[in-house]
C-alpha positions in Angstrom: -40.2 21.4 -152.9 -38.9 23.1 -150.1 -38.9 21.0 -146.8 -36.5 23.1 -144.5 -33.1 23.2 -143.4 -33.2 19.1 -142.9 -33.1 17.1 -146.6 -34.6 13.8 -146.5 -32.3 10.8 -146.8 -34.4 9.6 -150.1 -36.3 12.0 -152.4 -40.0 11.0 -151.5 -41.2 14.5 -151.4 -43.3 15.8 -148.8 -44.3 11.9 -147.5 -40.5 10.8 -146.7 -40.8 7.5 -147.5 -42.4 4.9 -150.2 -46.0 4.7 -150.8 -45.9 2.1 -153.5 -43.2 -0.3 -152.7 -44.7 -2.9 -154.9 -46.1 -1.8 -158.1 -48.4 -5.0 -158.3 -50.4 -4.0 -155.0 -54.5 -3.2 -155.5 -54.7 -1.7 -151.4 -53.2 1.5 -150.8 -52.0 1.6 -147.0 -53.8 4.7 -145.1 -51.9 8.5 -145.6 -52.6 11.1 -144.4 -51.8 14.5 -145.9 -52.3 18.3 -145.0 -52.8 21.3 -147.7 -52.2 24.1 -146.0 -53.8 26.8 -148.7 -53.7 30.9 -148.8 -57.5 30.6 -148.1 -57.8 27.0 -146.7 -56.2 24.1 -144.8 -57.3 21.0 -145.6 -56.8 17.4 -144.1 -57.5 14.4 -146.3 -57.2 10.8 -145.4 -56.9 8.4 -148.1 -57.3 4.6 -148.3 -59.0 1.9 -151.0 -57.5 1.4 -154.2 -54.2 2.2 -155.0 -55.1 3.3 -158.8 -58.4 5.1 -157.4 -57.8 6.1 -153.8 -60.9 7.1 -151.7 -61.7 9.8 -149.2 -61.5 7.7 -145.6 -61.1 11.4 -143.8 -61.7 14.4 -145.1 -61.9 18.1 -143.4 -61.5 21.5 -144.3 -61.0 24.9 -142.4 -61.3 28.7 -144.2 -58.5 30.2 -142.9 -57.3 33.2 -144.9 -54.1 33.0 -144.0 -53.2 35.2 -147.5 -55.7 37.9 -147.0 -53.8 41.3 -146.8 -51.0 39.9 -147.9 -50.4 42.0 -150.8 -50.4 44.7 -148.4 -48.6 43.5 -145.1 -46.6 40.9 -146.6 -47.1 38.4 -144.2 -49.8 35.7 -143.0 -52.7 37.2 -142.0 -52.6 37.3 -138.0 -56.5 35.6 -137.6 -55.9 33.5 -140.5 -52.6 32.3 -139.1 -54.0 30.9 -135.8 -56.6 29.4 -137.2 -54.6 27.6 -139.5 -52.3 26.0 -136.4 -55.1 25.6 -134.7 -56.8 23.2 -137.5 -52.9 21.8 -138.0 -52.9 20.7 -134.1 -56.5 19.2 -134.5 -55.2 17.1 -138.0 -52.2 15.9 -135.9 -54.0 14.8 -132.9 -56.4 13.0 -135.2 -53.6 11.0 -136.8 -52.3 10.4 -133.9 -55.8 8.7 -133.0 -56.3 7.2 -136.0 -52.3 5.6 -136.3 -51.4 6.9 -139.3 -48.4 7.0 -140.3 -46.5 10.8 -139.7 -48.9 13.3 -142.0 -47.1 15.1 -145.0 -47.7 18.8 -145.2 -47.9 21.2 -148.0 -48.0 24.6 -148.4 -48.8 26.9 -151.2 -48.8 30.6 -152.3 -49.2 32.5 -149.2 -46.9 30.7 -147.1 -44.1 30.7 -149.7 -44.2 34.3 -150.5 -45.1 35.8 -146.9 -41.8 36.9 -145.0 -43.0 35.2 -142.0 -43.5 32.3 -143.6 -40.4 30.9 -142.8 -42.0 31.8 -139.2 -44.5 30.1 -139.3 -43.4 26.7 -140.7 -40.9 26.8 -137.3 -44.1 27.5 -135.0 -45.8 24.4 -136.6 -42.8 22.0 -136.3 -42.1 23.5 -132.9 -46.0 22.9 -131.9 -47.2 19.7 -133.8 -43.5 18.2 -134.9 -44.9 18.5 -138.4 -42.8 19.4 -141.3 -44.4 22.0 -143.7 -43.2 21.5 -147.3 -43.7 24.5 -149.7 -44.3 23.7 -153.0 -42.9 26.7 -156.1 -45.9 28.1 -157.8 -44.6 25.4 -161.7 -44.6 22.7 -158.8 -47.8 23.5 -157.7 -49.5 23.7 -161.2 -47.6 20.2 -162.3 -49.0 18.6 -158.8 -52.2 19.9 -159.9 -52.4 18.3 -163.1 -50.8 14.8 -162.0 -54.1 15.0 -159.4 -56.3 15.7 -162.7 -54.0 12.7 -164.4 -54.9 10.5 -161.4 -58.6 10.7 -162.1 -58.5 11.1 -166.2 -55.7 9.1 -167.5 -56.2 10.3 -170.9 -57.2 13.7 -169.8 -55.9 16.5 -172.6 -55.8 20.2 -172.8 -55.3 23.2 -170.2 -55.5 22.5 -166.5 -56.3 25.4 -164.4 -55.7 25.5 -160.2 -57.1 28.4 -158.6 -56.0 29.1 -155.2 -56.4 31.9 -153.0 -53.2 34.1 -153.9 -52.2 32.4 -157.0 -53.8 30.6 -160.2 -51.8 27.8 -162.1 -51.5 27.1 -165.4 -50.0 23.2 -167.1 -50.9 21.5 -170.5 -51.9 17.8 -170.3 -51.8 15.0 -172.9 -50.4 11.6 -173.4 -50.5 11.0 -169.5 -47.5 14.0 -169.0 -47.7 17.5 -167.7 -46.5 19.4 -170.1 -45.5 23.8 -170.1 -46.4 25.0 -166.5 -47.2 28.6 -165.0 -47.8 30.7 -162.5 -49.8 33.6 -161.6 -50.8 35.8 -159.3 -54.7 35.5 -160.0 -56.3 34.6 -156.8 -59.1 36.0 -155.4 -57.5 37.2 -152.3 -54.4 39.1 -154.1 -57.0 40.5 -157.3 -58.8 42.3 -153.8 -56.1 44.5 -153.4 -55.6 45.6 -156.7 -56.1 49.5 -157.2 -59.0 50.5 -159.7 -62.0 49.0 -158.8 -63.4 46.6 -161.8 -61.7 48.8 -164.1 -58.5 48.4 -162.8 -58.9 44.6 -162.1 -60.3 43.7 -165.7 -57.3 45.3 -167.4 -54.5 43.5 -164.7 -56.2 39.8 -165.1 -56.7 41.0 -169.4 -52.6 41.3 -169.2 -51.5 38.2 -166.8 -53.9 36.4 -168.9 -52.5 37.3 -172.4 -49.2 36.9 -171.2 -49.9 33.4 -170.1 -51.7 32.4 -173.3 -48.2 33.0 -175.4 -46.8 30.0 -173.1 -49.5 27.6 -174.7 -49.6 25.5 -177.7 -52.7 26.9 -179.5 -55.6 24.3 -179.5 -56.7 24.2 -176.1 -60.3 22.1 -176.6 -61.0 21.1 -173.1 -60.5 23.3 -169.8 -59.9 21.5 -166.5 -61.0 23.3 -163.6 -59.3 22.5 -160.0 -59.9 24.5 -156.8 -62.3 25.5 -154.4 -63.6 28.8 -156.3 -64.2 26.8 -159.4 -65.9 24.0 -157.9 -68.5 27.0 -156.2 -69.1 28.1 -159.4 -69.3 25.3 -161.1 -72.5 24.5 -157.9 -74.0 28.0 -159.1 -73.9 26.4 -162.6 -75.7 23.1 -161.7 -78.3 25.2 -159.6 -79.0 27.8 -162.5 -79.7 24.8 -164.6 -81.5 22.7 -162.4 -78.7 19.8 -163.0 -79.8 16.5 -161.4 -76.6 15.0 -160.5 -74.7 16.7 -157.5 -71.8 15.7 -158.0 -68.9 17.9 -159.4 -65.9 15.9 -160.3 -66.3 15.2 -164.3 -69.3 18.3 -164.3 -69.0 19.1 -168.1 -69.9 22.5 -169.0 -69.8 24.6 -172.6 -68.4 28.1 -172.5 -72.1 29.5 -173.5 -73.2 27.8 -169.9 -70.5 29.4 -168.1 -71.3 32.9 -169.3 -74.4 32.5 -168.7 -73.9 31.6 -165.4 -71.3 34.1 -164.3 -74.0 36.8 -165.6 -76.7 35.5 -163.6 -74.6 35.3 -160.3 -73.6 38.9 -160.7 -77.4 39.5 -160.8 -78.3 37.7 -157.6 -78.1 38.4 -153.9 -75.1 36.6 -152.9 -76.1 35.8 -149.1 -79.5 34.1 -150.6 -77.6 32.3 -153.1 -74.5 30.5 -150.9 -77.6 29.4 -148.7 -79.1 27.5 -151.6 -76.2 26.3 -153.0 -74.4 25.6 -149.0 -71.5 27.6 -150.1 -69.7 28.7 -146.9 -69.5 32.5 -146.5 -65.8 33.2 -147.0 -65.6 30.6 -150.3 -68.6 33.0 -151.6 -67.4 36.4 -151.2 -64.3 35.3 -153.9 -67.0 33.8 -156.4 -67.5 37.1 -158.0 -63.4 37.9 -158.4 -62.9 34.2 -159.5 -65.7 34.8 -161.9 -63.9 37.8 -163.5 -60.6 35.5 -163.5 -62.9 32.5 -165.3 -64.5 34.9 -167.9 -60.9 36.4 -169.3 -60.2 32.6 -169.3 -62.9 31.6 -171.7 -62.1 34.7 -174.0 -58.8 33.9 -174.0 -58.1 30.9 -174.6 -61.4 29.7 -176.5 -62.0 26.6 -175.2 -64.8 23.9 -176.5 -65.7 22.1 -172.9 -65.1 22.9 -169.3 -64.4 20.3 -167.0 -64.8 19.8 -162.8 -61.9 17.9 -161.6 -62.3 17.3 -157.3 -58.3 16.1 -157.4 -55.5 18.4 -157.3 -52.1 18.5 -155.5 -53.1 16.1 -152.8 -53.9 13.6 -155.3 -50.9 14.8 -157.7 -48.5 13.5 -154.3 -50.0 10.1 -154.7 -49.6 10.4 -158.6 -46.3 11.5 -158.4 -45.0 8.2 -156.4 -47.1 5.5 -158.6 -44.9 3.7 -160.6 -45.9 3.5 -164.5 -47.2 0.4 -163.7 -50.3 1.6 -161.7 -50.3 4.7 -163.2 -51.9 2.5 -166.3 -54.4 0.6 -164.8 -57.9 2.2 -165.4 -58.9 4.0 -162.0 -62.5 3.0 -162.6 -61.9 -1.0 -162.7 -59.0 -0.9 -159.9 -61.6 1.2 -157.7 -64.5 -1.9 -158.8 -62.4 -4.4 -158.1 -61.1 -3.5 -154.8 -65.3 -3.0 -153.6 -66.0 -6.5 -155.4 -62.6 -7.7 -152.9 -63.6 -6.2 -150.1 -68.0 -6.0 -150.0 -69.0 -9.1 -152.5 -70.2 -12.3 -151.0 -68.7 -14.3 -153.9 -65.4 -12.1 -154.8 -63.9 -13.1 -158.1 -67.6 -13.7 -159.4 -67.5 -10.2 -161.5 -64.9 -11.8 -163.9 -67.2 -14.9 -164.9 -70.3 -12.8 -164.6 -68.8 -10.6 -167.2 -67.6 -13.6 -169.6 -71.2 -14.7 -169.3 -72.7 -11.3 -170.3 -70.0 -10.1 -172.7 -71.3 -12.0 -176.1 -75.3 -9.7 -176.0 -72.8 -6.6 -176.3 -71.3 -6.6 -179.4 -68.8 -3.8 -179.4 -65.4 -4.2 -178.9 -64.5 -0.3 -177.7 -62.6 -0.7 -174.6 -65.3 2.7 -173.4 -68.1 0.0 -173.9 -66.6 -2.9 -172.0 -65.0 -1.1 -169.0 -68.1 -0.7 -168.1 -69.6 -3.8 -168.7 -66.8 -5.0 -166.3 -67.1 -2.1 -163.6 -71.2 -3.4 -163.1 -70.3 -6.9 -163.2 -67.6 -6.6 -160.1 -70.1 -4.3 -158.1 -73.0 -6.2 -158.9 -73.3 -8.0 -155.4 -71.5 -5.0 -153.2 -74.7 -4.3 -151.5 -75.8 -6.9 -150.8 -76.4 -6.4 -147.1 -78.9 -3.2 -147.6 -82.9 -4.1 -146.9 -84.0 -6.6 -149.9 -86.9 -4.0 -150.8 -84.3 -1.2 -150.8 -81.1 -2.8 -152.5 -82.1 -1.6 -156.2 -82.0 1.9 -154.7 -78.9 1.3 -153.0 -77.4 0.2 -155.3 -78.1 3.2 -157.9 -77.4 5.4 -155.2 -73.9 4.1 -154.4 -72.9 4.2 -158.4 -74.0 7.5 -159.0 -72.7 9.5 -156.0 -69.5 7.1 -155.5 -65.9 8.6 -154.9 -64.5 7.3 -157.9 -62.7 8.5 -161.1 -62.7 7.5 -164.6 -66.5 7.9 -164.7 -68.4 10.9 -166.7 -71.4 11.5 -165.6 -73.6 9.4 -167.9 -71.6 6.6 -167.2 -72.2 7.1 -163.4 -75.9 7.1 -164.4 -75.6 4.3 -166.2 -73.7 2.0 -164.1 -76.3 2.6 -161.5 -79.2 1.8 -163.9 -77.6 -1.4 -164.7 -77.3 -2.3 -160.8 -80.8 -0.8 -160.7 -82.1 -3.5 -162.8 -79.6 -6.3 -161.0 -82.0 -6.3 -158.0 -85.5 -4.8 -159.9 -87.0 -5.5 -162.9 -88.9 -2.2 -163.4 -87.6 1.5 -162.9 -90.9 3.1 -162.9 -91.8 5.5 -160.2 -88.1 5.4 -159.1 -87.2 8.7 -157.6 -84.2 8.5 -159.5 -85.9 9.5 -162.8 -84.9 13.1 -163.3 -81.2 11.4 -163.6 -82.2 9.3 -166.3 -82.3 12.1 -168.5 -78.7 12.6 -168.5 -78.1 9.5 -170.8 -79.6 8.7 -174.4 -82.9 6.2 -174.6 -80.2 3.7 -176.3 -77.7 3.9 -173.2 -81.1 3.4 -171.2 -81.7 0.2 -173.1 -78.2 -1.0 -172.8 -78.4 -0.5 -169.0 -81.8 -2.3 -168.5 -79.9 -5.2 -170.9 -76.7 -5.5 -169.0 -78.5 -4.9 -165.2 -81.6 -8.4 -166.7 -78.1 -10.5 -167.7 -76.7 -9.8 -164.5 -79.5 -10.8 -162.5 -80.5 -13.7 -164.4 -76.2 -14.6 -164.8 -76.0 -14.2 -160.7 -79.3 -16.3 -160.4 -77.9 -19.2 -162.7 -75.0 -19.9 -161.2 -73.2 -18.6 -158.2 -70.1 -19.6 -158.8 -69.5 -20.2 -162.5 -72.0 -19.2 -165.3 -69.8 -19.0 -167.6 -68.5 -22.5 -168.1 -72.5 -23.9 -167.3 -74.2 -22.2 -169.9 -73.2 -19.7 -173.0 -75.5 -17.3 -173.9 -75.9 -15.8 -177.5 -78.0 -13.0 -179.1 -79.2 -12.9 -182.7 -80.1 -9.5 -183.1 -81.3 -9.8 -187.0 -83.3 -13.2 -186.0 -84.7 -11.9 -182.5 -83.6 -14.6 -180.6 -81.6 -14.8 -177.5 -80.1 -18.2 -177.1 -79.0 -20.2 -174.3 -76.7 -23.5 -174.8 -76.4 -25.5 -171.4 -73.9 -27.4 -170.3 -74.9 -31.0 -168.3 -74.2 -30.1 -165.2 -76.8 -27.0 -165.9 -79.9 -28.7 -166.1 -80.7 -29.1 -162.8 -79.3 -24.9 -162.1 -81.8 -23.9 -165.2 -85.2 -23.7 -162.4 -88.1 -21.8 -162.6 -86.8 -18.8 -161.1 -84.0 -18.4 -163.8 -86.2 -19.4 -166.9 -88.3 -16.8 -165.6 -85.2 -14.2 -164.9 -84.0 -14.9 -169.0 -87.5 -14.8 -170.1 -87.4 -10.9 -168.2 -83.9 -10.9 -170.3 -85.1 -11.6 -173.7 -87.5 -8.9 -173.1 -85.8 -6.4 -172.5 -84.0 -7.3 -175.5 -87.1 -7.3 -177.7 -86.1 -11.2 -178.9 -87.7 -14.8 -178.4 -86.0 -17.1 -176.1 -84.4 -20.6 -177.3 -82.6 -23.2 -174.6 -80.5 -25.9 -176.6 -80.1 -28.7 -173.9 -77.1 -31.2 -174.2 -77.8 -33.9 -176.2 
């Protein structure tokens, strides 16, 4: 990374200073951090977890400061006001907000444009910001540590495409591995001479040169960067997908085709309307389609993947010690709600010792998130009583949090769903339902009746009052109280494990203490 004539006194990159002084901590103090794109510049705010950080600010401006640069070679002179413009704006807003001093990136455009160096002077000189730029490998490893951040056990190809330049990095075993560069954006394949022609045959040869660089078996595809997540919109829309949310989008190569054949068929105004795709991201859609298509042919993989994080994420990645880096960004991100929204924090952990023994699977997939609906189980708590189910699925499933496919997001807020409700007919949330199997459905229902009947028993300690037990072969769901449990087992929570054994298909035996 490049920071200017002035080196830091410690190497802590583009922030200057420790983020995670102590590798126990669950909070991450609020940063503050500025991607300064060849087609955007972006300011994102994070805060929450530490593992799992959250989106506390989070605003983007379409620039273009690398259109024409192939031809000029320098910033484009629109593009380049804008862009301070938005930087004096991010900086007056941290100042508001007291962050700490905002850490800067920049990417293809700036680094390559001979008044870059120009313009890096005009923003210190006008904001006091420093302006890193970041080397094409360092900006494809930074993109994969974001991808990291998210998927911890993510593996295959990871795949950044900015404006003037798309990166290439192999992923596995929690380390980036062989990392490239290109000059594949949208804004540099505009100027290439030839037309369609001329284009297909430039991104055929960058591509085939880059595929020699890669170990061979390439299975999953991980797409970060603006153009991509458009597409990957157009993709949900052509297939009527009920959950709108991209991070963790799966798609197969056929659906991607498809969908990169019905765009070229469509009027592209009408089109970014339905899918609120701003004008300037949409008139690249068609280029990065061309880019994505060679991709696929290429390199023959078996799923595509939506990532949201990228090189703002891969600065907080690169900082975490190993320590953090292997907690599961899912439960640190459920535990820091439970901390911080939960009338009774610390419940989630006896709540899930009382529910654990009617799952009977030890997979750590399974119980992860078992655990992850037990700590959010009472985080909304203060929405309407007659609305709460519905906030509660609504919060799951559209939540800024990693770790989660989107099956599991469905069924996290099924389970939570059935925390508060006993029935999910009629819920307007039924066209999601369809993303999961009838059997995850049933678990859901199962876990969401042993929470609400577990949270109704006790509210401090279920687990050490009463042990529940499930004899699938027998149907029988059994309940051994404790003494001091008599007096909790009431009408309203016979009636709440009655609802439980239900949904469980079993008849209900209580062995009182002797």
């Amino acid at each position: 990374m490049d920071g200017g004539s002035e080196a830091p006194s410690e190497d802590w990159g583009p922030f200057g200073r420790p983020l995670f002084n102590d590798p126990s901590s669950r909070a991450l103090s609020r940063v503050g951090v500025v991607d300064v794109g060849s087609n955007s510049v972006r300011m994102v705010v994070f805060d929450g977890a530490a593992r799992s950080p959250a989106y506390f600010f989070n605003e983007k401006i379409m620039c273009g400061l690398g259109s024409g640069l192939s031809e000029t070679g320098r910033l484009n002179p629109e593009g380049r006001a804008r862009a301070l413009a938005a930087i004096k704006r991010f900086q007056r807003l941290a100042d508001e907000l007291e962050l700490a001093p905002l850490s800067a990136v920049a990417t293809a455009a700036v680094r390559e444009a001979e008044d870059g160096p120009g313009f890096r002077e005009e923003i210190a000189r006008e904001t006091g910001l420093r302006l890193y730029v970041i080397d094409g490998e360092e900006e494809a490893r930074l993109s994969a540590q974001g991808v990291l951040l998210g998927w911890p056990t993510a593996r295959g190809l990871v795949c950044d495409i900015g404006g003037s330049s798309m990166e290439l990095a192999e992923v596995g075993n929690g380390q980036v591995g062989t990392r490239r560069t290109s000059k594949l954006g949208p804004l540099k394949l505009r100027d290439i001479p030839g037309g369609k022609k001329g284009r297909a045959e430039y991104i055929r040869e960058i591509i085939e040169g880059l595929r020699a660089d890669f170990p061979a078996d390439q299975k999953r595809l991980f797409l970060v960067g603006g153009s991509w997540r458009a597409i990957a919109r157009l993709d949900m829309q052509r297939r009527g997908y009920p959950l709108k949310v991209l991070h963790e989008y799966r798609m197969r190569p056929s659906d991607v085709k498809a969908t990169i054949k019905w765009i070229g068929k469509q009027d592209l105004q009408v089109l970014r309307s339905e899918a609120g795709i701003s004008e300037a991201r949409m008139s690249l859609v068609p280029l990065a389609c061309e880019v994505l298509k060679r991709l696929l042919i290429t390199f023959t993989p078996q799923e595509i993947a939506v990532s949201s994080y990228g090189i703002r994420e891969g600065l907080l990645y690169e900082q975490m010690p190993d320590q953090l880096r292997h907690r599961d960004p899912l439960i640190e991100a459920c535990r820091f709600s439970e901390a911080k929204d939960a009338r009774t924090p610390g419940f989630g952990k006896a709540l899930y010792n009382f529910v654990k023994p009617l799952f009977k699977t030890e997979k750590y997939e399974d119980l992860r998130l078992l655990r992850a609906a037990c700590l959010l189980h009472d985080v909304s708590w203060r929405a309407h009583p007659d609305y709460r189910a519905e906030v509660c699925f609504d919060n799951a499933t559209r939540a800024n949090m990693g770790g989660l496919k989107h099956w599991e997001r469905v069924y996290l807020g099924l389970a939570l769903l059935h925390r508060y409700k006993n029935s999910r007919a009629g819920s307007s949330f039924e066209p999601l339902f369809s993303l999961m199997t009838e059997k995850r459905m049933r678990e859901a229902e199962v876990l969401g009746k042993a929470m609400r009947f577990g949270a109704m028993f006790s509210t401090t300690n279920p687990e050490h009052l009463g042990k529940l037990k499930y004899y699938p072969k027998k149907q029988v769901l059994e309940l051994r109280l404790s003494h001091e449990a008599e007096d909790l087992f009431g009408e309203v929570a016979q009636a709440r494990f009655a609802s439980l054994a239900a949904a469980l298909g079993a008849e209900t035996e209580v062995i009182h203490p002797v």
